[in-house]
GUMAR-474685 format. One line per 3 residues: their letters; for each residue y, x, z of C-alpha. Coordinates in nm, 3 decimals, decimal comma, padded with zeros to 5 digits. Last residue first. Layout:
N
A) Y X Z; ...
//
This chain:
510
XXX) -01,474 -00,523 -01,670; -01,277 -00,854 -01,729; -01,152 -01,069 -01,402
XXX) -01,390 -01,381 -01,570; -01,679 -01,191 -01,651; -01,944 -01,403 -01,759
XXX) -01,693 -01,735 -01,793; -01,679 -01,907 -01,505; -01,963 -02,226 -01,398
XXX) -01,930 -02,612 -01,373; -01,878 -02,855 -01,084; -01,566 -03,044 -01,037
XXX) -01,544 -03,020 -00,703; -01,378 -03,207 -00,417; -01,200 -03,155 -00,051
XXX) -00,999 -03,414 -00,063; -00,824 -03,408 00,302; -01,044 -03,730 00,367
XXX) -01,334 -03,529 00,501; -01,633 -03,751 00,659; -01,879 -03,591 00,945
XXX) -02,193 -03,478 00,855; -02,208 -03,122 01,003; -02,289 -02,879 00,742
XXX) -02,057 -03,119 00,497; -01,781 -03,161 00,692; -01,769 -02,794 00,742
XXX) -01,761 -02,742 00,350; -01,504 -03,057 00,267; -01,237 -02,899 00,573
XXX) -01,308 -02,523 00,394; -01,267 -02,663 00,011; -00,942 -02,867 00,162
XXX) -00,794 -02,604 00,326; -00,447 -02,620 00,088; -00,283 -02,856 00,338
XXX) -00,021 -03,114 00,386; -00,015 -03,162 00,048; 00,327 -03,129 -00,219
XXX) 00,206 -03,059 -00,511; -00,123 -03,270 -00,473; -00,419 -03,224 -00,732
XXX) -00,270 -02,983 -00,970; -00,497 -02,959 -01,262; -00,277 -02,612 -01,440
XXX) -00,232 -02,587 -01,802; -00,246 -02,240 -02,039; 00,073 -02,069 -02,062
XXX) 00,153 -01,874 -02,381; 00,370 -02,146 -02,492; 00,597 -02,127 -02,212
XXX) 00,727 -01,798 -02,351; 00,751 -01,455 -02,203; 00,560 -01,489 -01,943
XXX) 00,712 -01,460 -01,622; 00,775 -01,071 -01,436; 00,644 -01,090 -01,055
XXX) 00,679 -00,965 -00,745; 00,591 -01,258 -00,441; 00,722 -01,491 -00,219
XXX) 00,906 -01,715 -00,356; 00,665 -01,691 -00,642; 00,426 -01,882 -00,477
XXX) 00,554 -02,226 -00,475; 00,326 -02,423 -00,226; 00,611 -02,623 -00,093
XXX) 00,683 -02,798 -00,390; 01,051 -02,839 -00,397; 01,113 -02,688 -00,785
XXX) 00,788 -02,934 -00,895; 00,481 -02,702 -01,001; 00,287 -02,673 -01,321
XXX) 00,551 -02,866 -01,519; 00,481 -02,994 -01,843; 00,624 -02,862 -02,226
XXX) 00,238 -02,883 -02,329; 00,199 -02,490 -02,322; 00,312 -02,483 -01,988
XXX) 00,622 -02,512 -01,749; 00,755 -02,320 -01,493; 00,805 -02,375 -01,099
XXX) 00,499 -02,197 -01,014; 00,148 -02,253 -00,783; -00,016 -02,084 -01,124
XXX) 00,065 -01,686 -01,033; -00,153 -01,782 -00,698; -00,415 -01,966 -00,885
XXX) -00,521 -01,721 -01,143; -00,437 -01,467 -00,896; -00,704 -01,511 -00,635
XXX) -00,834 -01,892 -00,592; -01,069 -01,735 -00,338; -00,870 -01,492 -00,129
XXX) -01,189 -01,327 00,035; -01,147 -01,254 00,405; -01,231 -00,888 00,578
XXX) -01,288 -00,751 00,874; -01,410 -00,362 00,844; -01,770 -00,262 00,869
XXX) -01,733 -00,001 00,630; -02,038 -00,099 00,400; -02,055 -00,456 00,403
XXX) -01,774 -00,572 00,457; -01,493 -00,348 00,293; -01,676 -00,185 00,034
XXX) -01,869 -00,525 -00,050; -01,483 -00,661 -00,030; -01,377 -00,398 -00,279
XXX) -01,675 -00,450 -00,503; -01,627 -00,846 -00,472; -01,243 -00,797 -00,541
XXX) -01,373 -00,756 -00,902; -01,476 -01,112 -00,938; -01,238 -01,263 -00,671
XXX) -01,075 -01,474 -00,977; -00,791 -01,265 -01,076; -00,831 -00,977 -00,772
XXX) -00,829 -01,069 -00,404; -00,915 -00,897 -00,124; -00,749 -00,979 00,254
XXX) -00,819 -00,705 00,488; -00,823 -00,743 00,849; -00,698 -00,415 01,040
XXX) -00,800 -00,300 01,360; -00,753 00,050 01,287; -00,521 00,101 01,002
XXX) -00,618 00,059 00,611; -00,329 00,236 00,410; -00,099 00,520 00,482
XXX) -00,305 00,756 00,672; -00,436 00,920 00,408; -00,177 00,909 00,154
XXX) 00,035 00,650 -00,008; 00,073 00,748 -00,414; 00,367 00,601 -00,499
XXX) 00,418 00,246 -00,715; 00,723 00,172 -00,526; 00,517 -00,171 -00,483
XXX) 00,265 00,022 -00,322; -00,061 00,284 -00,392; -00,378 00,339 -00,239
XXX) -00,527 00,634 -00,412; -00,603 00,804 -00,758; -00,472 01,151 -00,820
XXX) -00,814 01,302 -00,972; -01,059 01,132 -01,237; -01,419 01,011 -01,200
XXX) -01,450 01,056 -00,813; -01,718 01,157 -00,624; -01,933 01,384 -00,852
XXX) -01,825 01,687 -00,670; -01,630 01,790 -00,959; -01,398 01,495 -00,985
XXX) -01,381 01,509 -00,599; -01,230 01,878 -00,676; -01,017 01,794 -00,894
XXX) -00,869 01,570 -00,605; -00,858 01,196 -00,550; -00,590 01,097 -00,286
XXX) -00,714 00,935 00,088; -00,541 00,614 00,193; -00,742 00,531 00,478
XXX) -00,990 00,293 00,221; -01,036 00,595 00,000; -01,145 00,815 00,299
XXX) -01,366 00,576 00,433; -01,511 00,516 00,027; -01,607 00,885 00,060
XXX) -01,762 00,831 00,414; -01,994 00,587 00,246; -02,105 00,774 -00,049
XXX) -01,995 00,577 -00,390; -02,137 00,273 -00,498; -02,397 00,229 -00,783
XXX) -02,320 00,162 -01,104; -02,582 00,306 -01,268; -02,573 00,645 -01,095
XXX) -02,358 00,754 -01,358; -02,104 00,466 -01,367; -02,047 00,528 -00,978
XXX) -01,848 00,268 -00,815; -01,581 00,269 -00,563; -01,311 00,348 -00,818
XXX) -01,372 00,106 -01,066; -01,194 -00,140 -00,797; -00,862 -00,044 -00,847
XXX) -00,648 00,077 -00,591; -00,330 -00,193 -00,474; -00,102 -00,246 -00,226
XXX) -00,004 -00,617 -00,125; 00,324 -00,651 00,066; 00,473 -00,919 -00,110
XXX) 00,200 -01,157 -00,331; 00,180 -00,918 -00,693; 00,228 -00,932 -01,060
XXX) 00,159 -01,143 -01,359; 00,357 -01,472 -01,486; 00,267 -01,862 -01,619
XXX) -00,115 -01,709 -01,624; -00,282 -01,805 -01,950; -00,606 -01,658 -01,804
XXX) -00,480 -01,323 -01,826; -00,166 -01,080 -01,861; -00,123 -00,726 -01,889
XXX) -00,067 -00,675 -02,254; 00,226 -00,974 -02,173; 00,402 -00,669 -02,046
XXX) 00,507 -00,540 -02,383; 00,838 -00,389 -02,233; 00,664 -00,079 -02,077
XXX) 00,581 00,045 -02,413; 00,372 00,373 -02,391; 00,325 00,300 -02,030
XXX) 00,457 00,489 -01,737; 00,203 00,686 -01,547; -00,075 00,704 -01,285
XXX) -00,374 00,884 -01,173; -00,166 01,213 -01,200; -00,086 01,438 -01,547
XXX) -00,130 01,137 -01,778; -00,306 01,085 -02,113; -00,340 00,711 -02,196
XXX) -00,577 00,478 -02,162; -00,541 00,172 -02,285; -00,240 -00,131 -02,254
XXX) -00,542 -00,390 -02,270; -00,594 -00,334 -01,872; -00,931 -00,484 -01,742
XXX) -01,141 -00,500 -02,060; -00,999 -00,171 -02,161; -01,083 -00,025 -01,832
XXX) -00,831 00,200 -01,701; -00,855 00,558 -01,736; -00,540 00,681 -01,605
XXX) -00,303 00,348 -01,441; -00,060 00,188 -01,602; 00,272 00,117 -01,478
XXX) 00,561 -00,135 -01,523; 00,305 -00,386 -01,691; 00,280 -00,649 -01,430
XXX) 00,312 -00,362 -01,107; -00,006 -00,507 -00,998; -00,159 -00,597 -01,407
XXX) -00,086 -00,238 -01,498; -00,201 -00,125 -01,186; -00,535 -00,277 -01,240
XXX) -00,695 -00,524 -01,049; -00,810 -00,480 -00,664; -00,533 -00,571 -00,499
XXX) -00,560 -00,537 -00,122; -00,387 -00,698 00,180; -00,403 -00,486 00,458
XXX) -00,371 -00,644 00,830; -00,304 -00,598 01,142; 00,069 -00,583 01,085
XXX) 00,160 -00,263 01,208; 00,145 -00,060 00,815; 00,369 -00,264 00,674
XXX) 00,369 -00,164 00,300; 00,684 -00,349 00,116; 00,771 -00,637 -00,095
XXX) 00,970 -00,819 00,170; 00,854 -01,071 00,413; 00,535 -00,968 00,507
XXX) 00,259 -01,158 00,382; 00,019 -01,261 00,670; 00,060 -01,653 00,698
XXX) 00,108 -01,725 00,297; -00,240 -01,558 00,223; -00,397 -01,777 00,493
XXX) -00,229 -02,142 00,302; -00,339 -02,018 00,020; -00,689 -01,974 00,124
XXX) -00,870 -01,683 00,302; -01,268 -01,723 00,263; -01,495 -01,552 00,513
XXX) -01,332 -01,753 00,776; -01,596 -01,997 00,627; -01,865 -01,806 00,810
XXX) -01,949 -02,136 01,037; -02,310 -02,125 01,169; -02,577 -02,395 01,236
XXX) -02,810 -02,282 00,919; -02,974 -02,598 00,882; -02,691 -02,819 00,693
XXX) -02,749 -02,510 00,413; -03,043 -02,731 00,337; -03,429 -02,601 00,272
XXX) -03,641 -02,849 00,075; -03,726 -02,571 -00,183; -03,968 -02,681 -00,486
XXX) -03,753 -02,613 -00,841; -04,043 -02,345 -00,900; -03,786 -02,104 -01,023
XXX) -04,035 -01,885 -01,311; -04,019 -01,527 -01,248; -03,876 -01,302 -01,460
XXX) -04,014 -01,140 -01,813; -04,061 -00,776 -01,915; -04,210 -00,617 -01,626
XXX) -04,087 -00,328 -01,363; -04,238 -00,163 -01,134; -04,622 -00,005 -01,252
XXX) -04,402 00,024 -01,609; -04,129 00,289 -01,528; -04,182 00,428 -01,162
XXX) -03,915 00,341 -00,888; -03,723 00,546 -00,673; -03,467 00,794 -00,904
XXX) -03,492 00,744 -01,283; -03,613 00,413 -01,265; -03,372 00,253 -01,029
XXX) -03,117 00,402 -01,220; -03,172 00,191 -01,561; -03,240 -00,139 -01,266
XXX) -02,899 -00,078 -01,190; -02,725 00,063 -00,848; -02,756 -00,032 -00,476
XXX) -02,965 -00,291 -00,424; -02,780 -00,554 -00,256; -02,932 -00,776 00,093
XXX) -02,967 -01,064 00,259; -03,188 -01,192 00,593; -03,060 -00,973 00,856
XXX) -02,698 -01,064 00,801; -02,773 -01,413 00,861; -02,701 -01,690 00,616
XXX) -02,414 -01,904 00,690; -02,267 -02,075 00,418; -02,017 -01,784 00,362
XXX) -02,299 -01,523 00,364; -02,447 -01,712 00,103; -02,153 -01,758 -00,134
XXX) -02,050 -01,375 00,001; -02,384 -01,219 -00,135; -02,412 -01,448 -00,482
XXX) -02,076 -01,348 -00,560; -02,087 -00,991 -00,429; -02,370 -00,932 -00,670
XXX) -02,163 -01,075 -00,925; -01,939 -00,776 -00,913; -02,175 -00,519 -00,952
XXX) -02,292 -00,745 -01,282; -01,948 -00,760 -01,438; -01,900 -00,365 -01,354
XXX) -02,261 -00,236 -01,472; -02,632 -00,149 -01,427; -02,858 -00,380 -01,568
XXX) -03,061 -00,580 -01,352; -02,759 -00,630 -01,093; -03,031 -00,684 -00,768
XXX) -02,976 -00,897 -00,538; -03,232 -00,874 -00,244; -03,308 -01,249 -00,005
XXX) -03,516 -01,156 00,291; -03,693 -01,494 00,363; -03,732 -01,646 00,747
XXX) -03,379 -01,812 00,797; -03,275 -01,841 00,438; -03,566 -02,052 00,340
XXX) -03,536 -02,033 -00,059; -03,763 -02,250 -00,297; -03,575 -02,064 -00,598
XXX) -03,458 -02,440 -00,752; -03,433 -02,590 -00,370; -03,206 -02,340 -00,205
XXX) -03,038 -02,341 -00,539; -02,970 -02,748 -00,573; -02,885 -02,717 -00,188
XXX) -02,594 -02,462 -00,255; -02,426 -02,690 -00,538; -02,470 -02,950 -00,275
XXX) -02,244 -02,799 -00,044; -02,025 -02,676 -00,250; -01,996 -02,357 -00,440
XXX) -01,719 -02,080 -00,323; -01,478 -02,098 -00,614; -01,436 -01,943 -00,947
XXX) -01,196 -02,193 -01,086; -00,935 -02,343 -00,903; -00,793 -02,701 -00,850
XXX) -00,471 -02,732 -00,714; -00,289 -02,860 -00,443; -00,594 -03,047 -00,206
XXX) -00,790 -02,703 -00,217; -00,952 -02,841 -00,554; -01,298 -02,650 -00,695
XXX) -01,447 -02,493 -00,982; -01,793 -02,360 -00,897; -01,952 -02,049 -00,825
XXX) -02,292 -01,906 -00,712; -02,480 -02,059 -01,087; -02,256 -01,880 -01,307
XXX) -02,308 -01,521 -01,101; -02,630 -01,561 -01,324; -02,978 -01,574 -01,152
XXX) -03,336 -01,419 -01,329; -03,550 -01,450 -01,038; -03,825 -01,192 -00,925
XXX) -04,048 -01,278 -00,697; -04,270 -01,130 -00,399; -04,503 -01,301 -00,165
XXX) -04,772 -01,459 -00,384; -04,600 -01,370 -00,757; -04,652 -01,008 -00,711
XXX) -04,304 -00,903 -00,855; -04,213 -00,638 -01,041; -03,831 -00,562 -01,127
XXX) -03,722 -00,678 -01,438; -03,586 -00,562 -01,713; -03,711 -00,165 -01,681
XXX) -03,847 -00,078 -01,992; -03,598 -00,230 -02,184; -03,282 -00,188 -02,042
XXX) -03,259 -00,489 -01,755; -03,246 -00,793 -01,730; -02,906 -00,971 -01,578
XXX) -02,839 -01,099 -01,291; -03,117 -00,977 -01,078; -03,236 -01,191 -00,752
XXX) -03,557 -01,078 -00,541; -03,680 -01,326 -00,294; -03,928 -01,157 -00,094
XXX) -04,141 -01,441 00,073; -04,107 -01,555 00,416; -04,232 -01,427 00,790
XXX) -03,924 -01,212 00,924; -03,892 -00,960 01,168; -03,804 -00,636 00,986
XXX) -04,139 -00,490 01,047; -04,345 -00,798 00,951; -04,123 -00,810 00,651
XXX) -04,306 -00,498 00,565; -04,646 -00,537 00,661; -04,635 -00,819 00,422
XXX) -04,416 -00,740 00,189; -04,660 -00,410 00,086; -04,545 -00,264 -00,263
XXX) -04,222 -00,539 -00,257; -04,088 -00,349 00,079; -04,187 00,010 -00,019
XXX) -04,009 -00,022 -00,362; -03,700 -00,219 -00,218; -03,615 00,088 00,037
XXX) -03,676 00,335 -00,235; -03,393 00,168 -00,426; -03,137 00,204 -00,190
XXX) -03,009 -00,095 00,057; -02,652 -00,240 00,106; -02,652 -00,519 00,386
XXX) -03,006 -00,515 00,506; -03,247 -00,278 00,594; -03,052 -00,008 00,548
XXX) -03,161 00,417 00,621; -03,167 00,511 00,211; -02,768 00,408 00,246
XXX) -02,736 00,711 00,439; -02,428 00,638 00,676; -02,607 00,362 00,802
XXX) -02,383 00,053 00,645; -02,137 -00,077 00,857; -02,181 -00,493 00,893
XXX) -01,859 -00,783 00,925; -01,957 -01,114 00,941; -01,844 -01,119 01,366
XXX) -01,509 -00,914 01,226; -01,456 -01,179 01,015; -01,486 -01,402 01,299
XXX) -01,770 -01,648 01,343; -01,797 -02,023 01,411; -02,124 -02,119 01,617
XXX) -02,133 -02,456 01,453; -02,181 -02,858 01,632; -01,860 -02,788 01,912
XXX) -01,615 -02,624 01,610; -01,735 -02,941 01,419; -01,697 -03,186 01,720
XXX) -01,312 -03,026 01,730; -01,221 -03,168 01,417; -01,082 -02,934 01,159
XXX) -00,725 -02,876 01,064; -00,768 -02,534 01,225; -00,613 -02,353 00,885
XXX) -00,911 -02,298 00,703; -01,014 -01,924 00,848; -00,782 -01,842 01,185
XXX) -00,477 -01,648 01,139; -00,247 -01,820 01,373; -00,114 -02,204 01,379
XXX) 00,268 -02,097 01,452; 00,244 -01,866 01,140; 00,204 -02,186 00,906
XXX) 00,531 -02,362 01,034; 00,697 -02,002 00,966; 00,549 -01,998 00,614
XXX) 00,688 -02,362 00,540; 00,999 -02,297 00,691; 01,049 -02,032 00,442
XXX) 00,916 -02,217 00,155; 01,197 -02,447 00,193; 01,476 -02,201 00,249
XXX) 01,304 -02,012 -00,042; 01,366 -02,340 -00,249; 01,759 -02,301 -00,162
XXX) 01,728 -01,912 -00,254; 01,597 -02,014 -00,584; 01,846 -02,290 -00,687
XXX) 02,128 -02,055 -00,595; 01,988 -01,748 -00,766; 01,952 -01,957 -01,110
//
């Protein structure tokens, strides 16, 4: 068994050094150079935006609920403030408690859209496999510019979670990276911090603000994403990008430029070797448990498969990646809102939970931090370096949304979104499935457990099939290649493709 792996590593080897030789650059440089010449391509550090230290002083990026009241009480003067000449375009994903579904529009200037994270992602091929959860296409994007009658370049575009909560915090992010991602400007998008239920008890007053139904999508827009001349796909990281920066052992390089970050649970990271204090029950079926730190052994370490999702043919980590889970950067009092910004720095550096956070109202339970693959507690100092890009990733880049929010669009730090996430990365595997087929020939060059931790499933039978489009392509940039090819016209024979359709509600769990 060691023989046949270490051959295959040989393979995968070469394959990662071939990879380095082309940089870190978002989709791989396959592209032509008339689409570099057509777009203004951007950096991750270009996307990048630090919030105001008081989130009360945004106008874009992560705003406070006062901020939306005295925009949608007088748009007009408002937006004429701010620069812009379009409608308020307000986005919730959910209603809200009764009393406060929806937040008011006027129905001239301001409206109020009921929008699932459904309709912001789409399952998708990057030329190996295909993956759920995806950046939409192209056209997938044009069908909502035209349902809400959005004009990116002159509208201010506000998603709101209706109801405060994890799934919904997390499908802001989807909606704000899928348009961020097709190029719309900084300036013209933003997320209301916390639920509609905390909303109303601190900026907004019950009944003048809110109504019971949402506006009605007009289906009218004739805006394209082909308009906005900018290239954000470096926003995404594929395959292809995660394989580039891992070190080569399962260790925390802290001189590498960049932090890869794991925003599931640590019973899912360390696949069932440790379980962290208070995890979610939808995230982490092991349970809470009582623990003296943030962390501990579970009650039966053996009964991994607790930790597993999505039928995935194994559960653990990529090398390198360290992991905090995402619960921690929201408040569940405040409706889900997230946490002070220079108490998420700290977190980000490495920084430890203390009693004293707990009773400061910044942190829910003490001894949580950054962690590795020797599953210690890092420190402040340990984690997120200057100059750092971070790559986020959880199952499906549901819950890494809250981390890469953190990341983005409150710290101002570079950061790329590993689409396909862990559903794909534990699929690219020499194992077979439920049907007795395998996902991923031994000399496929996109095998991921080379170069990752992991523990298998325990039988073949728990593991759902895998659409695998090429095992052995050239390329897993085909959703980036298909995406500039689109804004620009040209033709993409790298097979970019879709196959349309939305995730479940909450496809990483709570």
């Amino acid at each position: 068994m060691n023989m046949r792996i270490n051959k295959v590593w040989a393979s995968a080897s070469a394959l990662v050094i071939a990879l380095g030789l082309h940089g870190c650059g978002g989709g791989g440089g396959e592209d032509s150079t008339s689409t570099a010449s057509q777009l203004s391509v951007n950096t991750p550090a270009q996307i990048a935006q630090a919030s105001a230290a008081n989130y009360d002083d945004n106008v874009n990026g992560l705003i406070s609920g006062g901020t939306l009241k005295r925009w949608k009480d007088d748009w007009v003067t408002e937006r004429a403030n701010l620069g812009l000449t379009g409608k308020l375009i307000i986005f919730q994903l959910t209603a809200g408690p009764a009393g406060s579904e929806y937040i008011k529009p006027n129905g001239t200037t301001v409206f109020t859209y009921l929008s699932p994270s459904s309709e912001w992602v789409q399952t998708r091929s990057n030329g190996v496999i295909e993956s759920q959860s995806m950046v939409p296409d192209g056209a997938q994007m044009d069908g909502l510019m035209k349902k809400y009658n959005i004009d990116p370049r002159n509208d201010m575009i506000v998603v709101a979670m209706g109801t405060g909560s994890n799934p919904n915090a997390m499908g802001q992010g989807r909606i704000w990276y899928a348009l961020r991602y097709w190029g719309v400007d900084q300036k013209n998008l933003a997320l209301v911090n916390g639920g509609n239920q905390w909303l109303d008890d601190t900026s907004m007053t019950p009944l003048a603000d809110f109504q019971a139904s949402a506006s009605v999508a007009p289906e009218s827009g004739t805006f394209s994403v082909k308009n906005l001349a900018v290239d954000n796909t470096q926003l995404q990281a594929t395959v292809e990008d995660m394989l580039r920066v891992l070190p080569s052992t399962d260790a925390n390089v802290t001189n590498d430029g960049v932090l890869i970050w794991d925003a599931r649970s640590m019973g899912q990271y360390s696949a069932g070797q440790l379980v962290e204090f208070g995890e979610d029950s939808d995230t982490d079926t092991t349970g809470t448990q009582a623990c003296a730190t943030g962390y501990c052994a579970p009650a039966n370490p053996d009964n991994y498969m607790q930790t597993f999702q999505n039928g995935g043919a194994r559960q653990g980590h990529p090398n390198g990646t360290l992991q905090v889970q995402y619960t921690h950067f929201l408040d569940p009092l405040k409706g889900y809102s997230y946490r002070p910004k220079a108490f998420l720095e700290k977190l980000l550096n490495g920084y430890v939970t203390t009693a004293q956070d707990v009773t400061d109202g910044n942190a829910t339970v003490a001894g949580v931090g950054f962690v590795d693959s020797s599953y210690g507690l890092l420190g402040e100092g340990n984690a997120y370096q200057p100059g750092d890009t971070l790559y986020v990733y959880c199952e499906t880049t549901f819950r890494a949304m809250i981390t890469g929010v953190t990341a983005a669009v409150i710290l101002g730090k570079p950061t790329r979104f590993y689409d396909g996430a862990m559903v794909e990365w534990h699929s690219l595997t020499y194992t077979t499935d439920l049907n007795g087929d395998t996902i991923l020939p031994s000399n496929s060059p996109w095998r991921t457990d080379l170069v990752s931790f992991f523990r298998p499933a325990t039988s073949n039978t728990l593991v759902n099939p895998r659409t695998i489009t090429n095992a052995y392509a050239s390329s897993t940039n085909a959703v980036i290649s298909a995406d500039k090819a689109y804004k620009t016209g040209e033709s993409v024979t790298s097979g970019g493709g879709s196959g349309g359709g939305g995730a479940p509600s909450n496809p990483c769990g709570g």
